[in-house]
Structure formats: C-alpha cells, structure tokens
mmCIF file of the N, C-alpha and C atoms, coordinates in Angstrom:
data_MODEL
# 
_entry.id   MODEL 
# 
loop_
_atom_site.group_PDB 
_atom_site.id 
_atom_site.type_symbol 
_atom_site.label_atom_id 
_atom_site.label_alt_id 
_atom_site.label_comp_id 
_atom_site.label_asym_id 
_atom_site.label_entity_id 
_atom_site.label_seq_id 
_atom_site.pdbx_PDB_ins_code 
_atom_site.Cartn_x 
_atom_site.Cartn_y 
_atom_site.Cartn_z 
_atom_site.occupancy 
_atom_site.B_iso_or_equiv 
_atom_site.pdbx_formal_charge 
_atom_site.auth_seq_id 
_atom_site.auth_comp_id 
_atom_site.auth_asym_id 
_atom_site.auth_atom_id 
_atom_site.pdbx_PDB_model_num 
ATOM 1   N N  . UNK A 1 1  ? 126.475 7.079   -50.472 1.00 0.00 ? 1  UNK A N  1 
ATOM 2   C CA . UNK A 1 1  ? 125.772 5.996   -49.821 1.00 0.00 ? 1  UNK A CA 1 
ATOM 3   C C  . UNK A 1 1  ? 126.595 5.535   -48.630 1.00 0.00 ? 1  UNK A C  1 
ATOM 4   N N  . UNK A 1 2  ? 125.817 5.329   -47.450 1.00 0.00 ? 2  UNK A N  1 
ATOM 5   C CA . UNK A 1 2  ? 126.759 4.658   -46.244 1.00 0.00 ? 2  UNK A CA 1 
ATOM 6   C C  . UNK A 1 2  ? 126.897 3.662   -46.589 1.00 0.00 ? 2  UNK A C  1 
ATOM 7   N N  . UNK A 1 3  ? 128.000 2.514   -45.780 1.00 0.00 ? 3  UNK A N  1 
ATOM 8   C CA . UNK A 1 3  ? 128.481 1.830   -45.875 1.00 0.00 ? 3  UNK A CA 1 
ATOM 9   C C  . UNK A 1 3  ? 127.361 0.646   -44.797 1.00 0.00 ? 3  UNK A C  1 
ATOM 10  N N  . UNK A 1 4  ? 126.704 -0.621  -45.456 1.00 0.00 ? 4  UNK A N  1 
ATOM 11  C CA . UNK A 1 4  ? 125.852 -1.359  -45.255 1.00 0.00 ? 4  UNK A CA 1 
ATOM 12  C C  . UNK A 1 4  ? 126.357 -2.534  -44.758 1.00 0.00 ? 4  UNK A C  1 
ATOM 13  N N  . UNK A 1 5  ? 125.689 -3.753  -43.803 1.00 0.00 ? 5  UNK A N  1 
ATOM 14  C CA . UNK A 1 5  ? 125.806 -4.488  -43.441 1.00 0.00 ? 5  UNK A CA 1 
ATOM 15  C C  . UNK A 1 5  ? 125.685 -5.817  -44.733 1.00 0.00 ? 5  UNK A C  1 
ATOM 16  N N  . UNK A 1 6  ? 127.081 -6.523  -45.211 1.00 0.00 ? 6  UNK A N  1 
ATOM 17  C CA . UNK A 1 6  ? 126.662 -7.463  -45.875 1.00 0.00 ? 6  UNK A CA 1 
ATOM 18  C C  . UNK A 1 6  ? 126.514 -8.475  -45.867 1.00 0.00 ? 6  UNK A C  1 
ATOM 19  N N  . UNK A 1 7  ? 126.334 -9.122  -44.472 1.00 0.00 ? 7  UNK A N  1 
ATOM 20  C CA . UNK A 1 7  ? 126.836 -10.222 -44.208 1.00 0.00 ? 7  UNK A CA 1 
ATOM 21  C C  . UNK A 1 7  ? 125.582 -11.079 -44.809 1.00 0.00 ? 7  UNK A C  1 
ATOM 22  N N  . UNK A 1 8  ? 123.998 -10.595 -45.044 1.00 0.00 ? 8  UNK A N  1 
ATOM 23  C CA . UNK A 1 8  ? 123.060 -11.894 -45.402 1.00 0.00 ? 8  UNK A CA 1 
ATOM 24  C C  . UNK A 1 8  ? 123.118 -11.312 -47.061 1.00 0.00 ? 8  UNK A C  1 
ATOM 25  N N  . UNK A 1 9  ? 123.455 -10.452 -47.932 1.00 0.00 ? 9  UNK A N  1 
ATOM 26  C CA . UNK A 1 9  ? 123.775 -10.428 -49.099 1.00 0.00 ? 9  UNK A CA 1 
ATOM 27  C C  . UNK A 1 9  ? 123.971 -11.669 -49.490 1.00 0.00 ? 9  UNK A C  1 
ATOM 28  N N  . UNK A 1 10 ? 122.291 -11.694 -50.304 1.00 0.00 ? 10 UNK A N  1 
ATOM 29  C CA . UNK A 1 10 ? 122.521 -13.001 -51.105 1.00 0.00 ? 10 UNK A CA 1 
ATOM 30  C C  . UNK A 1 10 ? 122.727 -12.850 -52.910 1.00 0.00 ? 10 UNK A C  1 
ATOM 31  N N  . UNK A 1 11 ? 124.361 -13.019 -53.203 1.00 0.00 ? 11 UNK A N  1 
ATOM 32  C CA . UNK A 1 11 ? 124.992 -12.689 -54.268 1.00 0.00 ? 11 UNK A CA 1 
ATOM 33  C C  . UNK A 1 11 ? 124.242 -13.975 -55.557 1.00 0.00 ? 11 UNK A C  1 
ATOM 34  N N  . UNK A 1 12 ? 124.061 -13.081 -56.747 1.00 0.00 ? 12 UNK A N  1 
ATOM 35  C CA . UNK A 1 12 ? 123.980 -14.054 -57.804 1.00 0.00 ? 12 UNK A CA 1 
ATOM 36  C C  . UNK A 1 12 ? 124.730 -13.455 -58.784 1.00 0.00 ? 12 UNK A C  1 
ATOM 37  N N  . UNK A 1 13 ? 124.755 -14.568 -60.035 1.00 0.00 ? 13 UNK A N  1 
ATOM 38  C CA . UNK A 1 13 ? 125.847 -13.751 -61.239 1.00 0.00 ? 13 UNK A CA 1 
ATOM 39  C C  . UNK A 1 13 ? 124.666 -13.168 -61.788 1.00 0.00 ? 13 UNK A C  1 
ATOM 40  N N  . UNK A 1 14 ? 125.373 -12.094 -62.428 1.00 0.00 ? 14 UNK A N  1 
ATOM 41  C CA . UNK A 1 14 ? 124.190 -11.029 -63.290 1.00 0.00 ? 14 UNK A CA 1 
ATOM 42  C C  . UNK A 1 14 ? 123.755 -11.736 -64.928 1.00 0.00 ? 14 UNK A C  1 
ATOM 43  N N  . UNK A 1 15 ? 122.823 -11.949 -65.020 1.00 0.00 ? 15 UNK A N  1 
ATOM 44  C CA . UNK A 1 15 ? 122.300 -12.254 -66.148 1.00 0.00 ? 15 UNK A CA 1 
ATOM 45  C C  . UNK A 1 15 ? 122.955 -12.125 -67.335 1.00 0.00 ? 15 UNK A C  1 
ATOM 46  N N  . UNK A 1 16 ? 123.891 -10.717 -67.129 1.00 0.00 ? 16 UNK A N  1 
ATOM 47  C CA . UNK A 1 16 ? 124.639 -10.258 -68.982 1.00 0.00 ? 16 UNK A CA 1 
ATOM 48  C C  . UNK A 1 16 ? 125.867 -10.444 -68.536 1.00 0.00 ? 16 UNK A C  1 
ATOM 49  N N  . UNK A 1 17 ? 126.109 -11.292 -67.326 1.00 0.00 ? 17 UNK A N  1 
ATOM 50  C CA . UNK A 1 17 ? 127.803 -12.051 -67.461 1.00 0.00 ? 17 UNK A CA 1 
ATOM 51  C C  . UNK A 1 17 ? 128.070 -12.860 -68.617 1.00 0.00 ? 17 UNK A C  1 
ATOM 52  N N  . UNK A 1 18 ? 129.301 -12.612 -69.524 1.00 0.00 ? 18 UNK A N  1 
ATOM 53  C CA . UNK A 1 18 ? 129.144 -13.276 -70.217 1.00 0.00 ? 18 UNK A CA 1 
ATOM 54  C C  . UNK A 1 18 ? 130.272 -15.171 -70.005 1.00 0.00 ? 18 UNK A C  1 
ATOM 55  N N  . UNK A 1 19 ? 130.241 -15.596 -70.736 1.00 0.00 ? 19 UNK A N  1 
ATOM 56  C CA . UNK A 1 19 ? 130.979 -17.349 -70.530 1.00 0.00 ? 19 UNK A CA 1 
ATOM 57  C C  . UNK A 1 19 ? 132.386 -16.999 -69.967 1.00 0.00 ? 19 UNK A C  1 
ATOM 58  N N  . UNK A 1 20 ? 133.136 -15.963 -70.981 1.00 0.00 ? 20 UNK A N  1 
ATOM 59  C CA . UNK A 1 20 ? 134.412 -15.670 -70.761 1.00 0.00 ? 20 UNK A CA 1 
ATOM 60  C C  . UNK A 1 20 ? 135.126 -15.293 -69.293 1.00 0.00 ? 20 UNK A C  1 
ATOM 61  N N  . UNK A 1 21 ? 134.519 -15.455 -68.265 1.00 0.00 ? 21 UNK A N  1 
ATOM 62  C CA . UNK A 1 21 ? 134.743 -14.516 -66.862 1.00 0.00 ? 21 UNK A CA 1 
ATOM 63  C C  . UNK A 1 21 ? 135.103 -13.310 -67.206 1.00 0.00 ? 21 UNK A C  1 
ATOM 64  N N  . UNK A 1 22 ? 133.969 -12.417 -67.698 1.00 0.00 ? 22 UNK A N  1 
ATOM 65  C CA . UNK A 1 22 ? 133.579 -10.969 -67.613 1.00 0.00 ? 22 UNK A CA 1 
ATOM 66  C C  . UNK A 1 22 ? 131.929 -11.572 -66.654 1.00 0.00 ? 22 UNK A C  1 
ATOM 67  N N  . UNK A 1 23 ? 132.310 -11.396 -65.226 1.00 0.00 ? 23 UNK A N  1 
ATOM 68  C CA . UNK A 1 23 ? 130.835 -11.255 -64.756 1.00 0.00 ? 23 UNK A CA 1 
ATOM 69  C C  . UNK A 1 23 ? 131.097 -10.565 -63.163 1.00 0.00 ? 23 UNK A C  1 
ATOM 70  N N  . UNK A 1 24 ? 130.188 -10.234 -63.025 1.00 0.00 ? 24 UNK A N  1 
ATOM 71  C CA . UNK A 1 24 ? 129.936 -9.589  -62.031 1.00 0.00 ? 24 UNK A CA 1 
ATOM 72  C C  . UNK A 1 24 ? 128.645 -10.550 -61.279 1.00 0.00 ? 24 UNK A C  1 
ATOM 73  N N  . UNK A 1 25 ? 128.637 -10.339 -59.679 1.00 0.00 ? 25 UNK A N  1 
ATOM 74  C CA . UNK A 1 25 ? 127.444 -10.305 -58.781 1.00 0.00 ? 25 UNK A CA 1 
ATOM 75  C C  . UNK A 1 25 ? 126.927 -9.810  -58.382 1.00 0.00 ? 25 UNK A C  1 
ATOM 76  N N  . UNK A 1 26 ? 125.661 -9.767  -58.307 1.00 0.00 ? 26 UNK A N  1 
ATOM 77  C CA . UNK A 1 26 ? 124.625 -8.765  -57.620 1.00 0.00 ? 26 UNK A CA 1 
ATOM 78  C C  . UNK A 1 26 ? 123.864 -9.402  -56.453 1.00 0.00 ? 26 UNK A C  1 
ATOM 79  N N  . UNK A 1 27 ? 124.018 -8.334  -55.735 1.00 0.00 ? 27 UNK A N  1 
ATOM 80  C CA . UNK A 1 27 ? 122.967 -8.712  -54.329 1.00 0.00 ? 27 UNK A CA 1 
ATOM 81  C C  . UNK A 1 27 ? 122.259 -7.435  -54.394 1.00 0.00 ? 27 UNK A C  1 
ATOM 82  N N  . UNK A 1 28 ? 120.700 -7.768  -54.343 1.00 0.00 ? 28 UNK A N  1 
ATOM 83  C CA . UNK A 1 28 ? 119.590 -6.911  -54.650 1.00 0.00 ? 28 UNK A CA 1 
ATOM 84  C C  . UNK A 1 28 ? 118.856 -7.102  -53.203 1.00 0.00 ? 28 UNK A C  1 
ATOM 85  N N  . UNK A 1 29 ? 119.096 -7.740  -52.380 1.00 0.00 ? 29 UNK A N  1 
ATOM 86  C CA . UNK A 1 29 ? 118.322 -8.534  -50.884 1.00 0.00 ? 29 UNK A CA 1 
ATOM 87  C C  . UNK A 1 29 ? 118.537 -7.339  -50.108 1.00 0.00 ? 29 UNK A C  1 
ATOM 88  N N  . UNK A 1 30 ? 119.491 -6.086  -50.330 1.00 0.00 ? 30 UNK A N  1 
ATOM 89  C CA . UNK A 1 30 ? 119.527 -5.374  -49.239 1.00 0.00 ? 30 UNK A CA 1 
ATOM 90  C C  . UNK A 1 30 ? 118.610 -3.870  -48.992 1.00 0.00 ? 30 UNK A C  1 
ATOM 91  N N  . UNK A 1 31 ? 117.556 -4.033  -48.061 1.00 0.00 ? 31 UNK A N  1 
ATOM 92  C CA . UNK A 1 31 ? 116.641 -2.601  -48.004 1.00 0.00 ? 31 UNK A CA 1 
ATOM 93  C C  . UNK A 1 31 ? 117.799 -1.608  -48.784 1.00 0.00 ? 31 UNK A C  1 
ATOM 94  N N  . UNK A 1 32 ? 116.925 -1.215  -49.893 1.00 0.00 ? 32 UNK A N  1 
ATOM 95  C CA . UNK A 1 32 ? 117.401 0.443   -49.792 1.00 0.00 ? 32 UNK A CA 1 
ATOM 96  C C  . UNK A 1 32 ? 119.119 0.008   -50.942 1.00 0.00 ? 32 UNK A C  1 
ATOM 97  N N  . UNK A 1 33 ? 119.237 -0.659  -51.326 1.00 0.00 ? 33 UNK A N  1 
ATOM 98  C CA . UNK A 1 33 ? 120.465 -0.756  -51.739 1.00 0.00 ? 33 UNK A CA 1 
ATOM 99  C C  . UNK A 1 33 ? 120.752 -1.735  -52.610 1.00 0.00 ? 33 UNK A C  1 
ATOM 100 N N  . UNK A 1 34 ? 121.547 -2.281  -53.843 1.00 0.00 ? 34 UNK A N  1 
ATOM 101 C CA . UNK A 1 34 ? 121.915 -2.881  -54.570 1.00 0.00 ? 34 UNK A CA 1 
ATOM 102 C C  . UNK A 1 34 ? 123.333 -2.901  -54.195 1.00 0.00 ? 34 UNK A C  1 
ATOM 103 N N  . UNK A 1 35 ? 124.308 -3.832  -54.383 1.00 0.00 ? 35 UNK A N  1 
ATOM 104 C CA . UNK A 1 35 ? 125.705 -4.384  -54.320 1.00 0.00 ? 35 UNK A CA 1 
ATOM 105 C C  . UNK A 1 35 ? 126.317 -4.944  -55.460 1.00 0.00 ? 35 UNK A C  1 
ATOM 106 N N  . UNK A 1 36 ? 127.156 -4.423  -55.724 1.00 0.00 ? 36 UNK A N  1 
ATOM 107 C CA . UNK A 1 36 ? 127.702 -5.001  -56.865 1.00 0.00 ? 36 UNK A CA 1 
ATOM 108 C C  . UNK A 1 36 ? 129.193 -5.407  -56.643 1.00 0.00 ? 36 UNK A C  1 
ATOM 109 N N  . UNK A 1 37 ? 129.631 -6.462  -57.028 1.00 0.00 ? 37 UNK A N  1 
ATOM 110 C CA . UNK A 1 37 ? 131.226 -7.409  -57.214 1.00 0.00 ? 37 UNK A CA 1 
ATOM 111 C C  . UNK A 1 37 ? 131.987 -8.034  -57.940 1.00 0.00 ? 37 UNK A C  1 
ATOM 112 N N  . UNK A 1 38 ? 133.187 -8.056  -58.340 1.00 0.00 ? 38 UNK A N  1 
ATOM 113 C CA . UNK A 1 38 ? 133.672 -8.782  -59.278 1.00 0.00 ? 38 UNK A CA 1 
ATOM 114 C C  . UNK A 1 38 ? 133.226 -10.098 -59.411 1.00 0.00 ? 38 UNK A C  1 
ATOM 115 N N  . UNK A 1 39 ? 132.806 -11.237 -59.312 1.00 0.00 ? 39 UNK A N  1 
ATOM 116 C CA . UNK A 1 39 ? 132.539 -13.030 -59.405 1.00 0.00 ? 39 UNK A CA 1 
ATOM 117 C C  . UNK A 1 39 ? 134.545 -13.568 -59.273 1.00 0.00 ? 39 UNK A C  1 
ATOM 118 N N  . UNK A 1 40 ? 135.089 -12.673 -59.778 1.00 0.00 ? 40 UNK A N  1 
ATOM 119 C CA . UNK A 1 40 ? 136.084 -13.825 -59.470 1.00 0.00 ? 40 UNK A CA 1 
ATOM 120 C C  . UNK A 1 40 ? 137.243 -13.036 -58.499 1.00 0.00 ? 40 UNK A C  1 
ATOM 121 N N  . UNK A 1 41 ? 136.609 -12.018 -57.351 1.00 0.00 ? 41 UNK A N  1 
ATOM 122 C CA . UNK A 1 41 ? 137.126 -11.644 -56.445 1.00 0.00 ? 41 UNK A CA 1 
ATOM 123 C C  . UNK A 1 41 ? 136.513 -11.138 -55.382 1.00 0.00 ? 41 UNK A C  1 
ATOM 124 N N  . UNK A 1 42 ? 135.807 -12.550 -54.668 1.00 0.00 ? 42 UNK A N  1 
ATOM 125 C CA . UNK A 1 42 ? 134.471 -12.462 -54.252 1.00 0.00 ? 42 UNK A CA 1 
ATOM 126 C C  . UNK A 1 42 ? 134.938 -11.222 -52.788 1.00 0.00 ? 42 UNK A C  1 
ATOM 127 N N  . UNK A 1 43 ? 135.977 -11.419 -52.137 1.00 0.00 ? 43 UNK A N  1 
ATOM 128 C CA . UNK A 1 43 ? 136.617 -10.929 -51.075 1.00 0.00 ? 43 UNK A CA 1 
ATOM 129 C C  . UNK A 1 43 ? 137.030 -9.454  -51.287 1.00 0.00 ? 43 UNK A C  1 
ATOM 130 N N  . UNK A 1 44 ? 136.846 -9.140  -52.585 1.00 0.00 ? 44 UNK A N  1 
ATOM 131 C CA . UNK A 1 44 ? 137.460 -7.873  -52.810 1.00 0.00 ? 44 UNK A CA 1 
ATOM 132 C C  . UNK A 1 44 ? 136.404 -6.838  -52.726 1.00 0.00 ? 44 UNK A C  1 
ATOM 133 N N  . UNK A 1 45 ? 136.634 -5.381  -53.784 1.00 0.00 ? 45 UNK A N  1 
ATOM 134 C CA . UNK A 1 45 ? 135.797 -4.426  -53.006 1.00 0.00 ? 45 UNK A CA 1 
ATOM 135 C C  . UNK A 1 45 ? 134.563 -4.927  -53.710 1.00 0.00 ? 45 UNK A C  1 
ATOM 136 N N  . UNK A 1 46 ? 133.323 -4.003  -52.955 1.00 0.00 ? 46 UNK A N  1 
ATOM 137 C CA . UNK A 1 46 ? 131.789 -4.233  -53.640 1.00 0.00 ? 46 UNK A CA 1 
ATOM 138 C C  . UNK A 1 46 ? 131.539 -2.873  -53.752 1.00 0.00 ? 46 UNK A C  1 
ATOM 139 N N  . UNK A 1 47 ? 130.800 -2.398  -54.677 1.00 0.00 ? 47 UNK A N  1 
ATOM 140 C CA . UNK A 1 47 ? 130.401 -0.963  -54.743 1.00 0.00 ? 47 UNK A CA 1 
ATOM 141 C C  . UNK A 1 47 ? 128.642 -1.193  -54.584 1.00 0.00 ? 47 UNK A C  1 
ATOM 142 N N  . UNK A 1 48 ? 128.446 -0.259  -53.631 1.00 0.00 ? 48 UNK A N  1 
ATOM 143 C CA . UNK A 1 48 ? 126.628 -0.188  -53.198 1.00 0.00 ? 48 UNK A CA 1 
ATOM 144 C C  . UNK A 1 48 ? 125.747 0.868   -54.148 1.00 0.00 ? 48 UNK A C  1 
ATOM 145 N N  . UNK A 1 49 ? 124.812 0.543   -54.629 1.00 0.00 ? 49 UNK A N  1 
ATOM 146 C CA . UNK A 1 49 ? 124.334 1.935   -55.395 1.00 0.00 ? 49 UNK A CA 1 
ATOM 147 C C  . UNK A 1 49 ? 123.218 1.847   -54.663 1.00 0.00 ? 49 UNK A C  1 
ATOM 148 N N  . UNK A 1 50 ? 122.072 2.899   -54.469 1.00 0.00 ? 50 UNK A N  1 
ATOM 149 C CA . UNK A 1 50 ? 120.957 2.999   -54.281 1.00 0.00 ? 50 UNK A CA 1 
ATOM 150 C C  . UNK A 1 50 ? 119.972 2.406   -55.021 1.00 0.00 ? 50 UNK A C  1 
ATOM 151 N N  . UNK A 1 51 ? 119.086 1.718   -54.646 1.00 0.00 ? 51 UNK A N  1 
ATOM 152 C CA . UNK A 1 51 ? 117.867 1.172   -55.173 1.00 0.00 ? 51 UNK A CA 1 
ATOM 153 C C  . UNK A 1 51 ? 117.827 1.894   -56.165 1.00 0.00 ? 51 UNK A C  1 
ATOM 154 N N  . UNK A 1 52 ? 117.125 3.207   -56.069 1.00 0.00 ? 52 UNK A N  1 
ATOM 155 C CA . UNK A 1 52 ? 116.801 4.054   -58.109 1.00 0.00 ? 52 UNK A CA 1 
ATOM 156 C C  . UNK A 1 52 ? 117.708 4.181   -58.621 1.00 0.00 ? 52 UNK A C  1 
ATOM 157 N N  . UNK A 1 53 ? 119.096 4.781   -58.219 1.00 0.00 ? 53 UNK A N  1 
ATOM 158 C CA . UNK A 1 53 ? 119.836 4.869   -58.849 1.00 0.00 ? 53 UNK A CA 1 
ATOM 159 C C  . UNK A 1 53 ? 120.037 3.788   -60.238 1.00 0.00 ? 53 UNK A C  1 
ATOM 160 N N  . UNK A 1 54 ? 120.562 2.485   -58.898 1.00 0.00 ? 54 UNK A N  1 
ATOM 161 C CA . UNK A 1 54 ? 120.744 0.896   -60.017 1.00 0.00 ? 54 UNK A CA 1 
ATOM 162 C C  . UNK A 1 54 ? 119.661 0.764   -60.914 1.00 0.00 ? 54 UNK A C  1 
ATOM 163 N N  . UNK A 1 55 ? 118.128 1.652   -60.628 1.00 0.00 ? 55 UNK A N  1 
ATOM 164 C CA . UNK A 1 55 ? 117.215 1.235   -61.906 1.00 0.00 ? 55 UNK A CA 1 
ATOM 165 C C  . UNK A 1 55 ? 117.427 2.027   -62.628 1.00 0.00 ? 55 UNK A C  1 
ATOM 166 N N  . UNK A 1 56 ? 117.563 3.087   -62.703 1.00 0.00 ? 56 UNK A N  1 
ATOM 167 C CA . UNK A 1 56 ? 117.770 4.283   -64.029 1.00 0.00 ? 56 UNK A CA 1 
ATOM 168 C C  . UNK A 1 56 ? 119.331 3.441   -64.663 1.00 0.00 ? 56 UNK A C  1 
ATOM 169 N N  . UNK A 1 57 ? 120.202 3.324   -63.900 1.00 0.00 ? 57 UNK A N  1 
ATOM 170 C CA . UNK A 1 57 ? 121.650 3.006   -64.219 1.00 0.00 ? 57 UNK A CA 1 
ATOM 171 C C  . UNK A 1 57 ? 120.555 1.705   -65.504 1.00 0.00 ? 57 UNK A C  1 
ATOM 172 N N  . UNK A 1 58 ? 120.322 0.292   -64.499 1.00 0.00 ? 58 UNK A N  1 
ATOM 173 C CA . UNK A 1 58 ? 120.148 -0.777  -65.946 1.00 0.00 ? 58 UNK A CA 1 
ATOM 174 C C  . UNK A 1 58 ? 119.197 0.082   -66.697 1.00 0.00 ? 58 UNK A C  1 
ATOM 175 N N  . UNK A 1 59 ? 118.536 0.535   -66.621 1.00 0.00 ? 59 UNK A N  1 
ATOM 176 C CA . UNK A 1 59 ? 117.472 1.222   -67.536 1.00 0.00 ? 59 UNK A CA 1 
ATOM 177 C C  . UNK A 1 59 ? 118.024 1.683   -68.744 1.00 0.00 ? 59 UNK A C  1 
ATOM 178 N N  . UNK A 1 60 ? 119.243 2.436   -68.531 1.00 0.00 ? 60 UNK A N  1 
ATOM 179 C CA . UNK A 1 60 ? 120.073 3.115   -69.454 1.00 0.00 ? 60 UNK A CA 1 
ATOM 180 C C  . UNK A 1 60 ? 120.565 2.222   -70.493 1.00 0.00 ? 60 UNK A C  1 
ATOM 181 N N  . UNK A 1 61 ? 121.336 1.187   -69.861 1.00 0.00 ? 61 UNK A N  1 
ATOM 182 C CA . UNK A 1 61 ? 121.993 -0.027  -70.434 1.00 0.00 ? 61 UNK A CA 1 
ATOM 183 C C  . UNK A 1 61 ? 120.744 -0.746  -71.234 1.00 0.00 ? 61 UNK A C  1 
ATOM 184 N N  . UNK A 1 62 ? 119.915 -0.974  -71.423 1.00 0.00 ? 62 UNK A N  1 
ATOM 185 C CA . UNK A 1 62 ? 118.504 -1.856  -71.982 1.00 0.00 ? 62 UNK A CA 1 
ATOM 186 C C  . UNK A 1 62 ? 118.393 -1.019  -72.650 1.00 0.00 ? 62 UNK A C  1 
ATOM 187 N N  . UNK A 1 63 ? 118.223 0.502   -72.958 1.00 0.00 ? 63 UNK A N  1 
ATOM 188 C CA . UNK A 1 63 ? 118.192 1.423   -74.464 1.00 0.00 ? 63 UNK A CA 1 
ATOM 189 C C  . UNK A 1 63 ? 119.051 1.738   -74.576 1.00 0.00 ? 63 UNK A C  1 
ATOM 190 N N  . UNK A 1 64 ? 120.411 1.602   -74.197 1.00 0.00 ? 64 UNK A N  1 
ATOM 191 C CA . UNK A 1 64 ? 121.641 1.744   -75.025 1.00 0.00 ? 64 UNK A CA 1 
ATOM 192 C C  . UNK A 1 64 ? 122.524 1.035   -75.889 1.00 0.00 ? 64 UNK A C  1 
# 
C-alpha cells in the first residue's frame, strides 16, 4: 500500500479496546484505506491496510 495523506484522518478508539490501555485507533475516513495506531502513541507509526483487506482481516477476528 502507498503511503497516504493523513492529515484529515479522523481517529477513534476501536470498539474491542479494552479499559486496561490495550487500544488501538482507527481512521476508516480515508478513500481506499483504513489506518490503524497505538491510542497511547498517537505520534508514532500507523500501519494502512486496504479497505478489503481490513474487512476480511475483522471478519476473521468475529469467527475466531
């Protein structure tokens, strides 16, 4: 995947973060692309997956 413009990435915590700070953010706002980030290293790296990809990926996770 190329490397995307993130500057209007609008980040939320992911639903199966849990209380303990195990969470991650997702920005889903970008054509063509999903973003993913630590929550408590907002500055650090983000990994981009492709739109299907990220759906087969949670897809997996929901029957696993």
């Amino acid at each position: 995947m190329t490397p995307r413009d993130l500057s209007h990435a609008k980040w939320r915590k992911s639903s199966r973060s849990s209380a303990n700070g195990q969470c991650v953010d997702v920005a889903d706002n970008i054509p063509g692309a999903v973003a993913v980030r630590d929550s408590k290293d907002r500055s650090g790296p983000v990994l981009a997956f492709g739109a299907e990809d990220w759906r087969r990926f949670v897809d997996f996770l929901k029957y696993h």
